[in-house]
C-alpha positions in Angstrom: -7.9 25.8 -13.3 -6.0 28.7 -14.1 -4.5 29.6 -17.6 -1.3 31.4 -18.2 0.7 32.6 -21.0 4.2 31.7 -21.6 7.1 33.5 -24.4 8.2 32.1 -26.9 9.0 28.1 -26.6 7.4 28.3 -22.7 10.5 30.7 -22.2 9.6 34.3 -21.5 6.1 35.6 -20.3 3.4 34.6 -18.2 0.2 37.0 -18.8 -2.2 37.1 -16.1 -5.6 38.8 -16.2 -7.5 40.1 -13.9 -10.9 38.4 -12.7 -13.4 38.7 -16.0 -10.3 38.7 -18.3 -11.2 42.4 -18.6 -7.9 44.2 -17.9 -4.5 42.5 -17.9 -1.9 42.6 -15.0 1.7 43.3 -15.4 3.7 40.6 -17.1 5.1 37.9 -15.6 8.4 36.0 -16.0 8.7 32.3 -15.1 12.3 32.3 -15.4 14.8 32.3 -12.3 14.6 30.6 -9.1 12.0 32.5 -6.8 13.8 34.7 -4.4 13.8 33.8 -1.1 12.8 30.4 -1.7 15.9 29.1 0.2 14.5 30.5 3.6 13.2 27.3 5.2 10.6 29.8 6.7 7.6 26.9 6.1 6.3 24.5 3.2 6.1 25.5 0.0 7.3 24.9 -3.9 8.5 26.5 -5.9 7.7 26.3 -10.1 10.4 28.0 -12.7 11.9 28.1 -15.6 16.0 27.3 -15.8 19.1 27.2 -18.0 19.2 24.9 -21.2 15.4 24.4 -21.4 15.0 22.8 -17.7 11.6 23.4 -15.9 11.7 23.3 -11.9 9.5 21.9 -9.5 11.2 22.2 -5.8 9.9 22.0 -2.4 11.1 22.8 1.2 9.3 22.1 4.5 10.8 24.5 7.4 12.2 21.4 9.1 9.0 19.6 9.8 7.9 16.5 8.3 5.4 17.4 5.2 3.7 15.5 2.2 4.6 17.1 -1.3 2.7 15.5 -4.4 1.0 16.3 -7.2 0.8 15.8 -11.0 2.0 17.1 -14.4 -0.2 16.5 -17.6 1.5 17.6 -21.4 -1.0 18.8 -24.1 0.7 17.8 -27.4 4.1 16.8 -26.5 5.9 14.3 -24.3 8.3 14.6 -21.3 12.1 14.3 -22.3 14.4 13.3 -19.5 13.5 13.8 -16.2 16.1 14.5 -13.2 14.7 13.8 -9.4 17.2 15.6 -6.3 17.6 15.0 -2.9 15.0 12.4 -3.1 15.1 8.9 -0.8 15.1 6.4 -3.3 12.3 4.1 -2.7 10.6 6.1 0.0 9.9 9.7 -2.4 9.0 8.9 -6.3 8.6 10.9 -9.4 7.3 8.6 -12.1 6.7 9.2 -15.7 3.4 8.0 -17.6 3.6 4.8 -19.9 3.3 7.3 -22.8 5.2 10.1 -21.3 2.7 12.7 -21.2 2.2 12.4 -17.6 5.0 12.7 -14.1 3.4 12.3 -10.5 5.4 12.5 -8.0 4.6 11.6 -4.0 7.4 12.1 -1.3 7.9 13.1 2.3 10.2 15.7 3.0 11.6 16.9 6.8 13.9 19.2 6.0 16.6 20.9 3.1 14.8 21.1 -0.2 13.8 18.0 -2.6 12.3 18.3 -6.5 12.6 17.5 -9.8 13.8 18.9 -12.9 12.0 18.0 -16.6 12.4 19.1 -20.6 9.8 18.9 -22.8 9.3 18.0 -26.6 6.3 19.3 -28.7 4.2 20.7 -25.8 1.6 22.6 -26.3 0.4 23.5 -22.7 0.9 22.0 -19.5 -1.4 21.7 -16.5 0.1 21.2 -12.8 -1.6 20.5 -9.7 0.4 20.3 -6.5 -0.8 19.7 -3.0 0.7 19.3 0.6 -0.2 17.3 2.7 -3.0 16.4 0.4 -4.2 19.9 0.1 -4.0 22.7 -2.9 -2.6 25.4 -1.3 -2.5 28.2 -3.9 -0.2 30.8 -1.5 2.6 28.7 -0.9 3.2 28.2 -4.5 6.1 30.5 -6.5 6.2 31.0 -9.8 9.4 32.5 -11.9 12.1 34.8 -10.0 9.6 37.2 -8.5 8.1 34.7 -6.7 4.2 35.0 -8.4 1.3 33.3 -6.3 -1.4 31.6 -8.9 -5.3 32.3 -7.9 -5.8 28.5 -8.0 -4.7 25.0 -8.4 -4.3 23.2 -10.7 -2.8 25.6 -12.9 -2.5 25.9 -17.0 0.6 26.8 -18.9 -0.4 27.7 -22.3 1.9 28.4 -25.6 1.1 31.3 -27.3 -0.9 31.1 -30.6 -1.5 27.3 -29.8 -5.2 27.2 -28.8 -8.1 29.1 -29.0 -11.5 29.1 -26.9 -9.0 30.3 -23.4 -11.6 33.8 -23.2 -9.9 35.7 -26.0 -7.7 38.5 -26.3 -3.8 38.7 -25.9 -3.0 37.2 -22.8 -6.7 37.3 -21.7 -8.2 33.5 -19.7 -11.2 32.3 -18.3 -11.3 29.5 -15.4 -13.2 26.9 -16.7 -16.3 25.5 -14.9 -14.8 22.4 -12.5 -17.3 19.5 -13.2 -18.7 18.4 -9.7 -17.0 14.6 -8.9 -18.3 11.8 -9.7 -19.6 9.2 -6.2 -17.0 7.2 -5.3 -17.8 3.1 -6.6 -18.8 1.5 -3.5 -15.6 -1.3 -3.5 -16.5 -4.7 -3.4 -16.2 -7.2 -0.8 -12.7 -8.3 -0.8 -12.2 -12.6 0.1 -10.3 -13.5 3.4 -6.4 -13.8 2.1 -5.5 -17.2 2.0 -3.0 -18.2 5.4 -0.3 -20.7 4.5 0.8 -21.8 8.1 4.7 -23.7 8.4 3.9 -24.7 4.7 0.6 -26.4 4.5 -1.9 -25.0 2.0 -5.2 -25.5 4.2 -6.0 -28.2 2.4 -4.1 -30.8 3.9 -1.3 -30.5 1.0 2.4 -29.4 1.9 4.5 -26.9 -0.5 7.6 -25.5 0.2 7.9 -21.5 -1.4 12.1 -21.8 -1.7 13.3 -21.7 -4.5 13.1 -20.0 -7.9 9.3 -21.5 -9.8 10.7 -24.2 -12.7 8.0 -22.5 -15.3 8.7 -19.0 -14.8 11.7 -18.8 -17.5 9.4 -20.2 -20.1 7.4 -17.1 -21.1 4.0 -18.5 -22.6 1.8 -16.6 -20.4 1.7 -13.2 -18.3 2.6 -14.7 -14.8 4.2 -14.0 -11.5 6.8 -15.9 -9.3 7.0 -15.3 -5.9 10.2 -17.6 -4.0 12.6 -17.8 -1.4 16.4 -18.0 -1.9 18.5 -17.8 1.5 17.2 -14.5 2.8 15.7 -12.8 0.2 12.0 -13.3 -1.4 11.6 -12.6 -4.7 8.7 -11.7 -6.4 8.9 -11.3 -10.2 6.9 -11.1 -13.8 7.1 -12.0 -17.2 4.5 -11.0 -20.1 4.9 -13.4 -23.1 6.1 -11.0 -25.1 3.4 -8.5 -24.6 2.6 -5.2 -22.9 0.8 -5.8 -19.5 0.1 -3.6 -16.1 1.3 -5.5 -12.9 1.1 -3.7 -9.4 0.5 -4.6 -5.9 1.4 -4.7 -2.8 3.8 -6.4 0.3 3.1 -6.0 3.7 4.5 -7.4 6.8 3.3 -8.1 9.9 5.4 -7.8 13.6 8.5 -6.4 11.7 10.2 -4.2 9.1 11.2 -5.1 5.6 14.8 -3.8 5.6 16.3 -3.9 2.3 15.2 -3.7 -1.5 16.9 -4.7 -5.0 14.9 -4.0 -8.2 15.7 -6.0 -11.4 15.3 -4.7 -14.8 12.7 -2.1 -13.9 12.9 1.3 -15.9 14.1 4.4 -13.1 11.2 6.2 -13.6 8.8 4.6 -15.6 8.2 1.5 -13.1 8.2 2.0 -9.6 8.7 -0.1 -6.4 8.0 2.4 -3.2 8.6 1.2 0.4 6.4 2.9 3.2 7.4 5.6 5.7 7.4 2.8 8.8 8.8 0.3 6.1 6.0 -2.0 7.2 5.1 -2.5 3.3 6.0 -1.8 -0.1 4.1 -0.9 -2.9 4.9 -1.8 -7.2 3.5 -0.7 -10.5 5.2 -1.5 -14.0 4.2 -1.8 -17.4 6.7 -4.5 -19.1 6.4 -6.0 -22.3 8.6 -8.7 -22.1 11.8 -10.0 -20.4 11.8 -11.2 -16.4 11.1 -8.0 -14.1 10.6 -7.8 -10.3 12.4 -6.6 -7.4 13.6 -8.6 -4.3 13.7 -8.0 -0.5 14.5 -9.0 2.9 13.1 -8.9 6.2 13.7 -8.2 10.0 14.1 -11.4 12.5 10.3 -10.0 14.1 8.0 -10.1 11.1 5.8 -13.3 11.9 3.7 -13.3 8.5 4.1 -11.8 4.8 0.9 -10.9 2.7 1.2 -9.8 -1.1 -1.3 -8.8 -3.4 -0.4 -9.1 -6.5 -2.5 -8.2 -9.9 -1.9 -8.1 -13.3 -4.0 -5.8 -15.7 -5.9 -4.5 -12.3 -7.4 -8.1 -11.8 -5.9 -11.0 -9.1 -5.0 -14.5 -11.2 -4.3 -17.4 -8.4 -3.9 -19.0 -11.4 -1.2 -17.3 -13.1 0.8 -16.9 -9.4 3.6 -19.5 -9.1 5.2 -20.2 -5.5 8.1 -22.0 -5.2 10.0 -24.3 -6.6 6.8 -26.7 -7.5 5.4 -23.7 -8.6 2.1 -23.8 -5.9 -1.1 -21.9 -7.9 -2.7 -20.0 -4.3 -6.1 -20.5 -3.9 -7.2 -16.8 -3.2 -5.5 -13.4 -3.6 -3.9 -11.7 -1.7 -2.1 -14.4 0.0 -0.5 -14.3 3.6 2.7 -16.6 3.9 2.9 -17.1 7.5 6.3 -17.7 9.5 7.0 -21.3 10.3 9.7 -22.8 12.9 12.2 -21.1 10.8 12.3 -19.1 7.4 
């Protein structure tokens, strides 16, 4: 990870020395767009420092289809408000950490240039690690007007007289030893999903998933409801009143779904992202009370629906209501298959 130096409140120098931290380059200024970013010439960001305390983070692609993403982690501060541009709205996200010291963003880009614009609050440093197309690439990242190429990714923005142990000397770093990763877990065996075929539950019993689960308004328990109301399935949450995690996952089977609503889901914060193809979606929230969720419909072709749904990480049949009668599934993730008619 590389350290830099930035002026006075992140605004006017970054120091860079030379390998050893024995003799210090020229300064560097990460204000002012990098020139020549606007030639589409290929994929690249760009990183600087704007007007009225705005930090940058842009990318372009030279008209071919690229994956930008990356991460953003504050040292002693918090984000303040965050601004995305030229970004699809469910397809590209930019989403800010539960505690705000975090923004990751993941999009796909074709063409023009796409980014996001942040301010900070009490930060002591920054580190920021960008990739395309899931790799670091160190030279087609540009830093401040002049258009400065870090060594390496991720990279560390550091204020002035706010640490101590970065190698010594004014403006001096070191890179500090990258710990070797850790094995992957091995995942465990995942069940079958449960099929629900024209309504029967596979054990002989008949359910009917329209309309709106009677319990779900009463808010004694973290639980989901997932119904049917004319064409649109809803899938929503509640928390009793206290802070949970609920993600997962839709995906559809010999179709597209082909339009989303979200309900009383924070803009950044909580996300709901729908794939490239649009042959799934994808949710993650943190609520703490109230009735979240998002709704959507499908094409004519899709013959089968199958959601995962967890709260806290974990699946809860249990705490999964379907339907009116509000029909616990037996196994998670469930697969709602098409009868005669939906």
């Amino acid at each position: 990870m590389r350290n830099f130096r930035l002026g006075a409140a992140f605004a006017a120098v970054l120091v860079l020395a030379m390998v050893g931290g024995a003799h210090a380059a020229p300064d560097r200024d990460p204000s002012g767009k990098p020139k020549g970013f606007d030639k589409g010439d290929y994929a690249k960001y760009g990183l600087w420092k704007g007007q009225g305390g705005w930090w940058h983070v842009m990318w372009t692609t030279h008209g071919g289809t690229h994956e930008f993403s990356g991460v953003i982690n504050l040292e002693g501060g918090v984000f303040g408000p965050v601004k995305r541009h030229n970004l699809e709205a469910l397809q590209d996200w930019v989403v800010v950490g539960p505690k705000r010291h975090t923004v990751r963003w993941k999009t796909k880009t074709a063409g023009g240039m796409d980014g996001f614009s942040f301010k900070m609050e009490g930060v002591e440093a920054l580190n920021v690690d960008m990739k395309i197309d899931g790799k670091s690439r160190a030279k087609r990242v540009f830093v401040g007007r002049e258009g400065f190429n870090p060594k390496t990714l991720p990279i560390r923005v550091t204020k002035p007289g706010s640490y101590a142990g970065d190698g010594g000397g004014d403006g001096a770093y070191a890179e500090p030893a990258k710990p070797a990763p850790a094995p992957a877990p091995k995942p465990a065996p995942k069940p079958a999903p449960e099929k629900y075929a024209g309504g029967d539950d596979g054990g002989g019993g008949k359910w009917d998933p329209t309309g709106r689960p009677a319990t779900l308004d009463k808010g004694d328990v973290v639980k989901y409801g997932v119904w049917k109301k004319g064409e649109w399935w809803h899938v929503a949450w509640t928390t009793a009143g206290n802070s949970h995690a609920m993600n997962g996952s839709v995906k559809v089977a010999g179709g597209k779904i082909t339009e989303v609503k979200r309900h009383n889901l924070e803009a950044l914060q909580d996300w709901v992202i729908v794939g490239p193809k649009r042959h799934g979606l994808r949710f993650k929230t943190t609520t703490a009370g109230g009735i979240d969720g998002f709704a959507f419909k499908v094409g004519p072709r899709v013959e089968s629906i199958t959601l995962d749904l967890k709260i806290d990480g974990n699946h809860m049949p249990k705490r999964i209501f379907v339907g009116k009668a509000g029909h616990h599934p037996k196994n998670v993730p469930m697969t709602i298959n098409k009868p005669s008619k939906w």
